[in-house]
ZABAPA-63710 format. One record per residue (C-alpha): residue in three letters; residue number from 1; x, y, z negated. Coordinates in steps of 0.001 Angstrom, whole numbers, padded with zeros to 6 digits. Example, Ala and Ser with C-alpha at 12.3 -4.5 7.8 and 13.67 -1.06 7.14 Angstrom:
<atoms>
<atom "Ala", 1, <012300, -004500, -007800>>
<atom "Ser", 2, <013670, -001060, -007140>>
</atoms>
This chain:
<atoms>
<atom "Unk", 1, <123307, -078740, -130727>>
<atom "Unk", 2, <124106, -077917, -134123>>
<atom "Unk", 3, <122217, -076340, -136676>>
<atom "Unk", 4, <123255, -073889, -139626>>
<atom "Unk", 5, <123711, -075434, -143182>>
<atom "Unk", 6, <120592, -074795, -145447>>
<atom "Unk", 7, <121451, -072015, -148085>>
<atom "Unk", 8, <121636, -074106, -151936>>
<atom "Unk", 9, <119140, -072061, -152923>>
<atom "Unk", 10, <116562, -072572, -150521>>
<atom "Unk", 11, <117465, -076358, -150243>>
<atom "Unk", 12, <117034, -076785, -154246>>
<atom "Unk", 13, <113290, -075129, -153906>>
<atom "Unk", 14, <111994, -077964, -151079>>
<atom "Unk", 15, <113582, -080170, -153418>>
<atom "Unk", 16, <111574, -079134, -156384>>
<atom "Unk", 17, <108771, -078280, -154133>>
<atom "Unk", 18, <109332, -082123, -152487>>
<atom "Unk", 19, <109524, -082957, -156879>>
<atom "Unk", 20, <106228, -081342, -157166>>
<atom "Unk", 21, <103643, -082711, -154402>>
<atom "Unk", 22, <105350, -086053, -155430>>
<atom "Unk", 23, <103898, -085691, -159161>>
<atom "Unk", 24, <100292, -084407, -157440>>
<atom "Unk", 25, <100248, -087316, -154552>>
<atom "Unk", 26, <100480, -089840, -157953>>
<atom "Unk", 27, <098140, -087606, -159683>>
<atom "Unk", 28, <095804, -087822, -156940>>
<atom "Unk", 29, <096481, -091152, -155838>>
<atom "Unk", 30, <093157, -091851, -155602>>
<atom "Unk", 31, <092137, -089078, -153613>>
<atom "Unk", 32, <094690, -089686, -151142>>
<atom "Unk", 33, <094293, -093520, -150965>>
<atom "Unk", 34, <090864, -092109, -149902>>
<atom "Unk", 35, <092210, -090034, -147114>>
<atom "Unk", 36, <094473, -092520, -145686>>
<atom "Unk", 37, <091744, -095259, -145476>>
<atom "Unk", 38, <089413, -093017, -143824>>
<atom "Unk", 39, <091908, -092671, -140671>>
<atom "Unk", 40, <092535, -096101, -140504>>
<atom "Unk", 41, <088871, -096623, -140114>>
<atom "Unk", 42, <088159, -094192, -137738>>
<atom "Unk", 43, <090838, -095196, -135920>>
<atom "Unk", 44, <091747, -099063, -136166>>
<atom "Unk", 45, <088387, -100873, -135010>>
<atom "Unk", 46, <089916, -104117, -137108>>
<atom "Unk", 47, <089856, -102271, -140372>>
<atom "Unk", 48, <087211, -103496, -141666>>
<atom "Unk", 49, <084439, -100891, -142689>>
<atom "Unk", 50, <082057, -103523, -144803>>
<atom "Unk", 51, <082159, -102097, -148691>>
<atom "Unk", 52, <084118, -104968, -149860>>
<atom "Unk", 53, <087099, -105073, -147483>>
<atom "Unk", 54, <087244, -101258, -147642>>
<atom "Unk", 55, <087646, -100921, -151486>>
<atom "Unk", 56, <090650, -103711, -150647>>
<atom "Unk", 57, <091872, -101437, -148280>>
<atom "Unk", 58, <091986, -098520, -150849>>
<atom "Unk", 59, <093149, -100635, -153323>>
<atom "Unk", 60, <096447, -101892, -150980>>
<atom "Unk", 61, <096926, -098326, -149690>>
<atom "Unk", 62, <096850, -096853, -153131>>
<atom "Unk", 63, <099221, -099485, -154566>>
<atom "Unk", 64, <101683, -099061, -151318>>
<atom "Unk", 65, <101267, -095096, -151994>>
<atom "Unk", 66, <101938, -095337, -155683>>
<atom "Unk", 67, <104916, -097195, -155097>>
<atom "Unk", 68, <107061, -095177, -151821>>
<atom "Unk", 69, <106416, -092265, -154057>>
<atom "Unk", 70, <107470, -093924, -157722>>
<atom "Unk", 71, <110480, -095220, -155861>>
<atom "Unk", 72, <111197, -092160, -153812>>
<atom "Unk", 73, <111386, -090343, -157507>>
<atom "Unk", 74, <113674, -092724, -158787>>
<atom "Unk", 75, <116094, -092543, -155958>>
<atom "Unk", 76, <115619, -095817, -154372>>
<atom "Unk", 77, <116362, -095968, -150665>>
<atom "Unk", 78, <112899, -095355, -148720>>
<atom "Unk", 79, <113597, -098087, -145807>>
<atom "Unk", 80, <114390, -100303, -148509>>
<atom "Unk", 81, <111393, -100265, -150681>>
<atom "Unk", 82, <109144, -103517, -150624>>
<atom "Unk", 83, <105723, -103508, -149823>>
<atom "Unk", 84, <103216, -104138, -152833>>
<atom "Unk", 85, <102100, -107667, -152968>>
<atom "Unk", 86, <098586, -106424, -152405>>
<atom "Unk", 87, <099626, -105418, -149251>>
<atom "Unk", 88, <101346, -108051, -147848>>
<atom "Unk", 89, <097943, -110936, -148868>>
<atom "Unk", 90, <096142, -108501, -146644>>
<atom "Unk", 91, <098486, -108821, -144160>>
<atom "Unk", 92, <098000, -112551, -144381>>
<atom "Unk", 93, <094691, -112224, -144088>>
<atom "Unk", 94, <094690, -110444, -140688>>
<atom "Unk", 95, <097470, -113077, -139924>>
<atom "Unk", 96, <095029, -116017, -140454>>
<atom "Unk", 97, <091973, -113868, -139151>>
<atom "Unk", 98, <094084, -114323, -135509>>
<atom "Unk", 99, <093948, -110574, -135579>>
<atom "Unk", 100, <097359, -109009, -133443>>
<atom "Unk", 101, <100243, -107540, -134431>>
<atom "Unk", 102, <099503, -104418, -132049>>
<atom "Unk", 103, <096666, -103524, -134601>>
<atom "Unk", 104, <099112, -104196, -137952>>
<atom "Unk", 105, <101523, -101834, -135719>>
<atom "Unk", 106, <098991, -099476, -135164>>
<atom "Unk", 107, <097988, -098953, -138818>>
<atom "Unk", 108, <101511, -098151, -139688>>
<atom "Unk", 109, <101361, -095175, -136902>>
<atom "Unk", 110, <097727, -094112, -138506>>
<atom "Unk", 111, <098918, -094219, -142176>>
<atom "Unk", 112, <102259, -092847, -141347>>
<atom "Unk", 113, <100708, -089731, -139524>>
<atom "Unk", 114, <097844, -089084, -141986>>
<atom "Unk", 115, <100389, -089451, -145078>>
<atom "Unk", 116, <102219, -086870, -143847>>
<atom "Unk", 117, <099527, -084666, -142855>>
<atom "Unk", 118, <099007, -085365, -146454>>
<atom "Unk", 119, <102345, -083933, -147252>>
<atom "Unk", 120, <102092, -080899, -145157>>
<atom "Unk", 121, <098944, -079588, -146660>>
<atom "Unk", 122, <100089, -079978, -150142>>
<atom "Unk", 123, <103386, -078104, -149231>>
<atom "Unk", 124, <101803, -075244, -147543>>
<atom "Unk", 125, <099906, -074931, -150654>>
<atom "Unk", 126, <102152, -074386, -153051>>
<atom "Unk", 127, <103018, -070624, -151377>>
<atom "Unk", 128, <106190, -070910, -150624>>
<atom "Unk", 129, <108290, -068646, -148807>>
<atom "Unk", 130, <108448, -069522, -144865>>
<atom "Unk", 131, <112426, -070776, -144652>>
<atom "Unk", 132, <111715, -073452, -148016>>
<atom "Unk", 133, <108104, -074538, -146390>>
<atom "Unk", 134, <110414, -075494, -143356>>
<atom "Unk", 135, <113084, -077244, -144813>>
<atom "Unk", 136, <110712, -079031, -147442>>
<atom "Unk", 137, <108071, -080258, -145157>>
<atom "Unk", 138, <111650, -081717, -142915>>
<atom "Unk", 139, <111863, -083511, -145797>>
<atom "Unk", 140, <108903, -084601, -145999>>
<atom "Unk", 141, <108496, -085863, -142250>>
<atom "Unk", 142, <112066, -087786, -143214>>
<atom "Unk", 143, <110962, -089464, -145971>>
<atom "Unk", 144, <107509, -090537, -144927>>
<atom "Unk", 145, <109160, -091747, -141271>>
<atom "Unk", 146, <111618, -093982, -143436>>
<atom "Unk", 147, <109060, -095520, -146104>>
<atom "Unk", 148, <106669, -096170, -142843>>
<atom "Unk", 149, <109408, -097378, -140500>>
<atom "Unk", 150, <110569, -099976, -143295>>
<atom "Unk", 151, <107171, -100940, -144432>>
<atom "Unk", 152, <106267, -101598, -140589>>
<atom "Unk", 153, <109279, -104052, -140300>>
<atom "Unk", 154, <108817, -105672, -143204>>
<atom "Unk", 155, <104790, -106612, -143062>>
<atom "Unk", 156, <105820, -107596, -139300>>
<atom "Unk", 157, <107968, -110417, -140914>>
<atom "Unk", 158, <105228, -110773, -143704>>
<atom "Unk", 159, <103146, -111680, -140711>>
<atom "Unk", 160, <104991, -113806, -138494>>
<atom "Unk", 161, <106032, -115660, -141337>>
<atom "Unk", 162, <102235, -116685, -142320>>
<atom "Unk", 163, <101328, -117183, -138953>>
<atom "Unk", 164, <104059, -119910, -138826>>
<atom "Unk", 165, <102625, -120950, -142008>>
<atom "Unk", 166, <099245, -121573, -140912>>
<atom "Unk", 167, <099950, -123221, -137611>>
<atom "Unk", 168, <097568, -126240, -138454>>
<atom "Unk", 169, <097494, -125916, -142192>>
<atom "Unk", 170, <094211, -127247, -144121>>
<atom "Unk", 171, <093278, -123361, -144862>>
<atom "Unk", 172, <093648, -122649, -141248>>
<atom "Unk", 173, <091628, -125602, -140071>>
<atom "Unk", 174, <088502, -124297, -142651>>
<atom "Unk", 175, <089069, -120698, -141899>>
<atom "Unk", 176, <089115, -121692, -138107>>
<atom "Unk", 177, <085520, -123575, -139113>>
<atom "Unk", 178, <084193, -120338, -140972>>
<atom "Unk", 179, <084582, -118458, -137901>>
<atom "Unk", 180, <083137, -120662, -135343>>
<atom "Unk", 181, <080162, -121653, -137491>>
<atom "Unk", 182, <079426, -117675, -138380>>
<atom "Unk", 183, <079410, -116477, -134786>>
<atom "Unk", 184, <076656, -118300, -133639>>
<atom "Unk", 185, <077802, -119641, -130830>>
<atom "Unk", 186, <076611, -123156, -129760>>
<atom "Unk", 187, <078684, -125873, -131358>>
<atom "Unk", 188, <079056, -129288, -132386>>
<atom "Unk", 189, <078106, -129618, -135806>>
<atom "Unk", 190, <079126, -133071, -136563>>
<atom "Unk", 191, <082291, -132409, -135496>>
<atom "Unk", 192, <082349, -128773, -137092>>
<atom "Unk", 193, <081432, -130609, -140194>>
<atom "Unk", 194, <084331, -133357, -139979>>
<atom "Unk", 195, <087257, -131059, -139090>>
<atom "Unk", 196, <086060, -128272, -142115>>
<atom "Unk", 197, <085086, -131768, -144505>>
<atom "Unk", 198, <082037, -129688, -145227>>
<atom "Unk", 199, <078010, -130014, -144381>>
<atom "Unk", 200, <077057, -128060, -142370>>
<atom "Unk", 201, <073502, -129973, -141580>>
<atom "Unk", 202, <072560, -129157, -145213>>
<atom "Unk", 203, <070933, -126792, -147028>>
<atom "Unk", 204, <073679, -123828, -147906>>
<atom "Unk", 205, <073659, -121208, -150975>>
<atom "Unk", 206, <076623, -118862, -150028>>
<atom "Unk", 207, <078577, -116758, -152227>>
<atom "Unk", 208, <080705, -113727, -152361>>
<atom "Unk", 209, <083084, -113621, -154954>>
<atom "Unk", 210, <085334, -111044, -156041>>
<atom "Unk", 211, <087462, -109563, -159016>>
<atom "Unk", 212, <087756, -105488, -159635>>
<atom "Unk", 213, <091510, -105238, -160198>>
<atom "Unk", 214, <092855, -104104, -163455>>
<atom "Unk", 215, <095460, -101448, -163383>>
<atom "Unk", 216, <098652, -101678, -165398>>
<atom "Unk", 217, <100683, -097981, -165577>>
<atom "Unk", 218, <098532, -097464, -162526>>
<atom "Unk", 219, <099521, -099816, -160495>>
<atom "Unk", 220, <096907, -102657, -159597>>
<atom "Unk", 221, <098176, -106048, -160955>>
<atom "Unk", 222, <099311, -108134, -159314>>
<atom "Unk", 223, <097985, -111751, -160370>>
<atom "Unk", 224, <096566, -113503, -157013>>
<atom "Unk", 225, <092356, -114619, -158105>>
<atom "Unk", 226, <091733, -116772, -155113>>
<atom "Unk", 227, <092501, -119994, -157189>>
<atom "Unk", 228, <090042, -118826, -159923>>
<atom "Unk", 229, <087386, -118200, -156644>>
<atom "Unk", 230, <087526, -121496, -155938>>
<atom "Unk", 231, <087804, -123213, -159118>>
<atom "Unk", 232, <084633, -120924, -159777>>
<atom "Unk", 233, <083236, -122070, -156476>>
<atom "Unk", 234, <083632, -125860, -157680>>
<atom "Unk", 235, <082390, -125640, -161425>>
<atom "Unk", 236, <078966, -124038, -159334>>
<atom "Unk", 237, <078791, -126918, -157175>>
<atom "Unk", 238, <079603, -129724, -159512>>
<atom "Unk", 239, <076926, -128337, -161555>>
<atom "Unk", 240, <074063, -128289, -159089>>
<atom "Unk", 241, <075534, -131564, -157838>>
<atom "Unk", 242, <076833, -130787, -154824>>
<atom "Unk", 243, <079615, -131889, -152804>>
<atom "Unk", 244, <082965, -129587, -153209>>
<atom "Unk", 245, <082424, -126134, -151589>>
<atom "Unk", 246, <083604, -124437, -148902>>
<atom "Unk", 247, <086072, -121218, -149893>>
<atom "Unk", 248, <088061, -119150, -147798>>
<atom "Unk", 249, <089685, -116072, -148895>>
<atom "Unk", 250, <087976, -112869, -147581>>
<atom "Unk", 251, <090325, -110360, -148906>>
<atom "Unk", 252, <092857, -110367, -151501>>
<atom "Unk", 253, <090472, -109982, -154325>>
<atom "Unk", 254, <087346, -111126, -152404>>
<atom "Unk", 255, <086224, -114833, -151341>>
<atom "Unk", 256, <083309, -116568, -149506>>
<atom "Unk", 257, <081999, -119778, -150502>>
<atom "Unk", 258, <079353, -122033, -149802>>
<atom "Unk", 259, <077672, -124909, -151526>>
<atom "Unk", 260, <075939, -127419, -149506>>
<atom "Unk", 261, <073109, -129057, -151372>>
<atom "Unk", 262, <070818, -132038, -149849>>
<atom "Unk", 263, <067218, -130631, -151475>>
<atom "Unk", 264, <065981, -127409, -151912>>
<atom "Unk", 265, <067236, -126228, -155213>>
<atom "Unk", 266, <065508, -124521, -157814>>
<atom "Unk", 267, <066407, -121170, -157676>>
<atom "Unk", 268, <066563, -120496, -161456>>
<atom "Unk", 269, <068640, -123374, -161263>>
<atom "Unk", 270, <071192, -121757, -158609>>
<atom "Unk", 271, <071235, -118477, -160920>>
<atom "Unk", 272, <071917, -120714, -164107>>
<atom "Unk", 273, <074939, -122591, -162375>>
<atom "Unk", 274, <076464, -119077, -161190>>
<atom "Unk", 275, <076173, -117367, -164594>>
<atom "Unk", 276, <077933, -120109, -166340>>
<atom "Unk", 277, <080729, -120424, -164404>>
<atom "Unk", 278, <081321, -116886, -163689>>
<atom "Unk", 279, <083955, -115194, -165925>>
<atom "Unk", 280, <083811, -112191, -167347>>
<atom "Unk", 281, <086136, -110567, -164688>>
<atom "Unk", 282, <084361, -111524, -161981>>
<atom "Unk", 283, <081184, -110743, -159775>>
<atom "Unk", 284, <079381, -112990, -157553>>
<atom "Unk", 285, <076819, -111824, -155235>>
<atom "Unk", 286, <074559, -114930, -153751>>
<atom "Unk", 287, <072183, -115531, -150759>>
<atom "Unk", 288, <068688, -117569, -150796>>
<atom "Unk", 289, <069044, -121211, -150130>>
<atom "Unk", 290, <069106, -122190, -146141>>
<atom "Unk", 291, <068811, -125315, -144149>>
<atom "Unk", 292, <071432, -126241, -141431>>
<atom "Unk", 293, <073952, -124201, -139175>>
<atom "Unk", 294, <071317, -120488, -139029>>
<atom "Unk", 295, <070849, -121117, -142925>>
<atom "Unk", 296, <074772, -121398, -143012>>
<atom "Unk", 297, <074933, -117590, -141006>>
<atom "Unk", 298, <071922, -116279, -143054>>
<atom "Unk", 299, <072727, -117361, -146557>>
<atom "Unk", 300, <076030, -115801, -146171>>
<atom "Unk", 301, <075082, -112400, -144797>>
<atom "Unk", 302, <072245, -111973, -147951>>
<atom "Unk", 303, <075303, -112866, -150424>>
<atom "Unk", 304, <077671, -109898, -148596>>
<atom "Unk", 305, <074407, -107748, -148258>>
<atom "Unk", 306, <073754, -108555, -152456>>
<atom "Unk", 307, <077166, -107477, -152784>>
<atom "Unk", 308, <077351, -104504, -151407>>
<atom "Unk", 309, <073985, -103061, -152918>>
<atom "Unk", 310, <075767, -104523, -156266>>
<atom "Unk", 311, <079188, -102799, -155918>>
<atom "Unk", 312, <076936, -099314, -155007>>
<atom "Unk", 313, <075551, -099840, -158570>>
<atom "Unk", 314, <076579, -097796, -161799>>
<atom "Unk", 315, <075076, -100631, -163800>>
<atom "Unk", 316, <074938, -103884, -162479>>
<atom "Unk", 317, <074799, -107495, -163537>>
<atom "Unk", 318, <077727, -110127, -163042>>
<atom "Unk", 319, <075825, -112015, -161000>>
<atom "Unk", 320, <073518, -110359, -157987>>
<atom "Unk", 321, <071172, -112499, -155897>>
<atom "Unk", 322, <070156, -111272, -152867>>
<atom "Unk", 323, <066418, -112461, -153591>>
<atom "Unk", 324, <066616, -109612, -156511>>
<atom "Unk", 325, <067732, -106733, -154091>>
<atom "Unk", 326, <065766, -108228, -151262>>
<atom "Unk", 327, <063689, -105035, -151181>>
<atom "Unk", 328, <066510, -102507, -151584>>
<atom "Unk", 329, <068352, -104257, -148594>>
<atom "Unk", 330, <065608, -103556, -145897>>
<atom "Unk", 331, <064560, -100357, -147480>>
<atom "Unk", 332, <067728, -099294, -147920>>
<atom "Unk", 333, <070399, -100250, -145348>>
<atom "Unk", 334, <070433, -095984, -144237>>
<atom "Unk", 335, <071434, -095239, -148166>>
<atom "Unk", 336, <071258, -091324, -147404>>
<atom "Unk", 337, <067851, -092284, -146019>>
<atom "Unk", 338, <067051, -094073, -149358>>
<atom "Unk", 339, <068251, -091646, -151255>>
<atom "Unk", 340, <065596, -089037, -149442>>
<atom "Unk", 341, <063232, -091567, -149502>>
<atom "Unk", 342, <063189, -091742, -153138>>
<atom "Unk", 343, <063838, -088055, -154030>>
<atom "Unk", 344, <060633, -087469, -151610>>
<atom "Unk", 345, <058453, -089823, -153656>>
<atom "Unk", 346, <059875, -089910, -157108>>
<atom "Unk", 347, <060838, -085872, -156963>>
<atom "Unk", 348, <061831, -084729, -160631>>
<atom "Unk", 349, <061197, -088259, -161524>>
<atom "Unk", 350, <064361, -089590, -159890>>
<atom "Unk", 351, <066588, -087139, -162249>>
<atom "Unk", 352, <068938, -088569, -164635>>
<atom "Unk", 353, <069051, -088554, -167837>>
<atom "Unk", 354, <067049, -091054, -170698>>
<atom "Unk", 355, <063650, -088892, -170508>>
<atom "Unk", 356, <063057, -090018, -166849>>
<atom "Unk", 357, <064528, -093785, -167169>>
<atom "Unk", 358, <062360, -094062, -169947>>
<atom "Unk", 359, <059132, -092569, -167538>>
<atom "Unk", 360, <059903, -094847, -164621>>
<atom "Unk", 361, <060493, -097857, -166395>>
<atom "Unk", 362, <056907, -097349, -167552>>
<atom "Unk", 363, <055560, -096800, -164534>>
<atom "Unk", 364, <057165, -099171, -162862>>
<atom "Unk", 365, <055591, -101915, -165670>>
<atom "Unk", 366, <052325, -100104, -165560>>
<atom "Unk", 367, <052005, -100456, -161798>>
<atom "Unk", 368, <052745, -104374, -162192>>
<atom "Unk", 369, <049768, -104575, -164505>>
<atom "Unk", 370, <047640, -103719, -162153>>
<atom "Unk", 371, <047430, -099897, -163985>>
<atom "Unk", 372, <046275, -101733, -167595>>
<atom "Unk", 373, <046970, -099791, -170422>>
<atom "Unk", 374, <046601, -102139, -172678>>
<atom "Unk", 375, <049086, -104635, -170898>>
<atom "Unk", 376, <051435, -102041, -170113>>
<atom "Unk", 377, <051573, -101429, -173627>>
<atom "Unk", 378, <051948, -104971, -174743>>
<atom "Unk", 379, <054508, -105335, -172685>>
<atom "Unk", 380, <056590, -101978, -173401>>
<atom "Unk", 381, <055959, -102632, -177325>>
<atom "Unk", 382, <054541, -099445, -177881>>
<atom "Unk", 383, <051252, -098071, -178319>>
<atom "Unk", 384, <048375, -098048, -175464>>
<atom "Unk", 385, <048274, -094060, -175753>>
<atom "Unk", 386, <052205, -093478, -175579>>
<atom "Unk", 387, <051621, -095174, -172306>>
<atom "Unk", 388, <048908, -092916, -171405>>
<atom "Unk", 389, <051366, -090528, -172135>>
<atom "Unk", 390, <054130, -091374, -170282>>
<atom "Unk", 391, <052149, -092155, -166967>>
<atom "Unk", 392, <050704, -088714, -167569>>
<atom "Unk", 393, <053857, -086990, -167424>>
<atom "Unk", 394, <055153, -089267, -164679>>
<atom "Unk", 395, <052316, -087540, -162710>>
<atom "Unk", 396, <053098, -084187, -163160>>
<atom "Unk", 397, <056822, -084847, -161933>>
<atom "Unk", 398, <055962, -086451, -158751>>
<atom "Unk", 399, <052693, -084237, -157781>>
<atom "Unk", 400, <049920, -086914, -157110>>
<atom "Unk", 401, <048012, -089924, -159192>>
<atom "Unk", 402, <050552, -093379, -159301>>
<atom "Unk", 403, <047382, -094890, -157274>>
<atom "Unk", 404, <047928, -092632, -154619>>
<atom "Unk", 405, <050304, -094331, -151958>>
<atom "Unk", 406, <051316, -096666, -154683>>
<atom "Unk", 407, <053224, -099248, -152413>>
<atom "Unk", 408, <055975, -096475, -151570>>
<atom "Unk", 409, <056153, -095198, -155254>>
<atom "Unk", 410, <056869, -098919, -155748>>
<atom "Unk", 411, <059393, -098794, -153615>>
<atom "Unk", 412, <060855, -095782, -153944>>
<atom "Unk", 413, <061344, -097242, -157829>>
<atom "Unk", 414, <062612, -099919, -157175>>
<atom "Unk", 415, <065223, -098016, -154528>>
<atom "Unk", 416, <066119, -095855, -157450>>
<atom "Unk", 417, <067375, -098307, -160256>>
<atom "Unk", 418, <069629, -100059, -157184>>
<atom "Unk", 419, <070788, -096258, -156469>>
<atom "Unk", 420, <071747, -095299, -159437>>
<atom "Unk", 421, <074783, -094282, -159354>>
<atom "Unk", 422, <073994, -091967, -156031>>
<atom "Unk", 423, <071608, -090063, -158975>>
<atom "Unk", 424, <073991, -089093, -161920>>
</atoms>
């Protein structure tokens, strides 16, 4: 069946209508990135929700986004446009997590649906008559089931090609290790320990390492970290005298390591080794020291807990041990729970700004002395009655005395420096 020709005029407004929502969807790449990621988690159970492999999910989906939509402007062929290399290490890492190519198919269909949902909503807003919304959001639909179709095919490769790649290669072998020694299944350690040339009868420290992308002319860059991860990884254990560590890549910018140590190490010791090998453009969130295959498990899931709590953070050191957010952790795995929590038992106290910081940070001092004025005041550098003071108007904001249910003002103080960022 044939259809009429599309008048000039109404073809060249979808085509400056299609002109426009491309300048908003690189405008708002990061809002849309946003959107896209949220389908695939709702509806690809091997996205991964944790916060680390999520913000590399965002990251790869607003570097792919950035790019159909640069290229689409410039005139390249949509089928024909390469997917970002962000992209494809992720798809290497699903490759060498064993995970299928039915779920790398199925987050093409999710993205490729919700990206033009994305379309259609930003087309119908731009009032247009009836006859140009038609013709523009055809378009649209075109374009998007090109870029898609072509990404699809191309990541398939991307994948079969790695999984070739890592039939029995060393990095599969210790990835293969990770997995059997984190799932707590019943296995034989010795063996574990020969075939991943690592430890696993000592006592662990595990670490989560990762890098927050720069962006060049907003596009993430491109330069692969997981050699500076491990070479990271190794000036940590060399300098606690360990044996090499254990890395395998997590994400594209994240890693996990582990350092296998035959006494129990000092833990100011641990933090020392971390700092100095940690560059400036990197974080490194670590567990407590464990013994044997459970220490293994547990050491690890404090470092990803650490890291999370650290990446939730406005202000947050380079290096986060878990031992430091130990508190926040169980008291705040619900954070919208924390966050009432806190505003229940800090109240105006919990506001912004430098007048409060500078309240809590006394009470939080004068509670550790025991409610001693005169240490408090040592300690702060100020004078004993700006401390009475300050705890006096810290009183006022939160309705009681600081000795009345102390423990979960302690808390909830703690709970608020770690939330900071849920506060501004």
């Amino acid at each position: 069946m044939s259809t009429s020709p599309v008048p000039l005029a109404t073809q060249a407004a979808a085509d400056r209508a299609l002109v426009a929502v491309a300048g908003q969807l690189l405008d708002d790449a990061d809002a849309v990135a946003a959107v896209l990621v949220e389908a695939l988690l709702r509806e690809v159970p091997e996205v991964s929700g944790d916060p680390l492999s999520a913000e590399e999910t965002r990251r790869s989906v607003r570097a792919a986004l950035v790019l159909l939509v640069g290229a689409w402007r410039r005139g390249a062929p949509p089928e024909r446009v390469a997917p970002p290399p962000e992209v494809q290490f992720q798809i290497g890492v699903m490759a060498r997590d064993g995970i299928p190519i039915g779920a790398l198919l199925r987050i093409g269909q999710v993205a490729h649906g919700a990206f033009a949902d994305v379309w259609d909503e930003r087309l119908a807003g731009l009032g247009l008559r009836a006859e140009v919304l038609a013709v523009a959001m055809r378009r649209a639909h075109q374009l998007t089931f090109q870029w898609f179709t072509g990404l699809t095919r191309q990541l398939s490769a991307v994948y079969e090609a790695e999984r070739e790649r890592l039939a029995r290669t060393p990095e599969r072998v210790r990835r293969e290790a990770v997995d059997a020694a984190l799932s707590g299944r019943t296995v034989d350690v010795d063996a574990l320990s020969r075939t991943a040339a690592y430890e696993f009868r000592r006592r662990h420290v595990g670490l989560v390492l990762w890098r927050d992308a720069p962006v060049l002319d907003g596009v993430p860059a491109v330069a692969d970290p997981q050699p500076i991860f491990a070479g990271v990884s190794r000036a940590v254990a060399d300098a606690l005298g360990a044996a090499p560590p254990l890395v395998v890549a997590a994400a594209s910018g994240v890693a996990w390591a582990w350092i296998a140590l035959r006494d129990d190490p000092d833990p100011a010791r641990v933090r020392e080794a971390i700092e100095v090998a940690c560059p400036p453009e990197l974080s490194i969130a670590h567990g407590d020291p464990a013994p044997g295959l459970p220490g293994f498990r547990a050491t690890h899931e404090d470092a990803l807990a650490a890291a999370g709590i650290a990446m939730g953070s406005a202000a947050r050191d380079r290096v986060v041990s878990f031992a430091a957010v130990e508190l926040v952790a169980l008291a705040g795995g619900d954070r919208a729970r924390a966050r009432r929590f806190v505003a229940r038992h800090l109240g105006p106290l919990a506001a912004a700004g430098a007048e409060p910081a500078r309240l809590r940070a006394t009470v939080r001092v004068h509670l550790q002395e025991h409610e001693h004025r005169g240490a408090t005041a040592a300690r702060l550098g100020v004078h004993p009655n700006t401390v009475s003071n300050r705890v006096r108007a810290a009183e006022e904001l939160i309705g009681r005395p600081l000795r009345e249910r102390s423990l979960e003002l302690r808390v909830a103080l703690e709970l608020r420096e770690q939330l900071d960022a849920d506060f501004g």
